[in-house]
C-alpha positions as CSV (number, residue, x, y, z in Angstrom):
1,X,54.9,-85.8,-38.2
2,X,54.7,-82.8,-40.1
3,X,51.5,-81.9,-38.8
4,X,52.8,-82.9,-35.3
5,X,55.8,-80.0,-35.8
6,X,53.5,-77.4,-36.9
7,X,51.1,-77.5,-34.0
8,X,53.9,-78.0,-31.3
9,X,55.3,-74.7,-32.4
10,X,51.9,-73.1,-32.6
11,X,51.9,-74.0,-28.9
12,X,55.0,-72.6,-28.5
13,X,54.4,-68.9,-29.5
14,X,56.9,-69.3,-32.2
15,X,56.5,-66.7,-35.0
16,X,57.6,-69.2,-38.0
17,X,58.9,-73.0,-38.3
18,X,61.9,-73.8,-41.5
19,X,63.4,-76.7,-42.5
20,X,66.1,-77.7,-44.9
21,X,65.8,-80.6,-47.5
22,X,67.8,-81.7,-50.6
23,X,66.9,-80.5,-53.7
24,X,66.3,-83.8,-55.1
25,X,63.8,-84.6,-52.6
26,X,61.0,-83.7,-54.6
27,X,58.2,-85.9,-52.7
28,X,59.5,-84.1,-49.8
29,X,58.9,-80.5,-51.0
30,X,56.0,-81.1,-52.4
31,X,54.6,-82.3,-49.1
32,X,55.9,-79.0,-47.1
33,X,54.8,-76.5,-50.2
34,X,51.0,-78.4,-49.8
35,X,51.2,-77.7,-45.6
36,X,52.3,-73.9,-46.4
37,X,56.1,-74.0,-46.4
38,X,57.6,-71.3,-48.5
39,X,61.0,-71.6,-50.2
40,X,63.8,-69.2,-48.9
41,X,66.5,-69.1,-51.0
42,X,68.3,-66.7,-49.2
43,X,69.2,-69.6,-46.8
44,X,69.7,-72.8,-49.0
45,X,73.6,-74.0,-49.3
46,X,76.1,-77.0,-50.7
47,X,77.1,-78.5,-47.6
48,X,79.7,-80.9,-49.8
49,X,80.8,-78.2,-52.9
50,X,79.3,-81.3,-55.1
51,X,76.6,-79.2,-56.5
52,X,73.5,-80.5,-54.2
53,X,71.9,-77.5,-53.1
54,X,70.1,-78.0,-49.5
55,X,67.2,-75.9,-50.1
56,X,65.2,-73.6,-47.2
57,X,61.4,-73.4,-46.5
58,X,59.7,-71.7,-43.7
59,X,56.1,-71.4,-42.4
60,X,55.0,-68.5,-41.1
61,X,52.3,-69.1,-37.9
């Protein structure tokens, strides 16, 4: 699916694709760092104020 995502906004023209995940999704986020994603803090949040941090990654194409 990942792959799938990349390639349809390849087709796209879009300059970049991001994404949000939990910090505690660790399988997760090592699956987007292995396709390229990079980690933008600058962008992460706590949705709930309960100390879960939704982190940001973004591929540039």
């Amino acid at each position: 699916m990942v792959k799938e995502c990349i390639i349809r906004t390849k087709n796209k023209g879009y300059p970049a694709i991001g994404l949000h995940t939990g910090e505690f999704m660790e399988s997760a986020i090592q699956l987007y760092t292995q396709f390229g994603f990079l980690h933008t803090p600058e962008h992460d949040f706590e949705p709930a104020n309960d100390g879960i941090i939704v982190k940001a990654y973004r591929l540039n194409m």
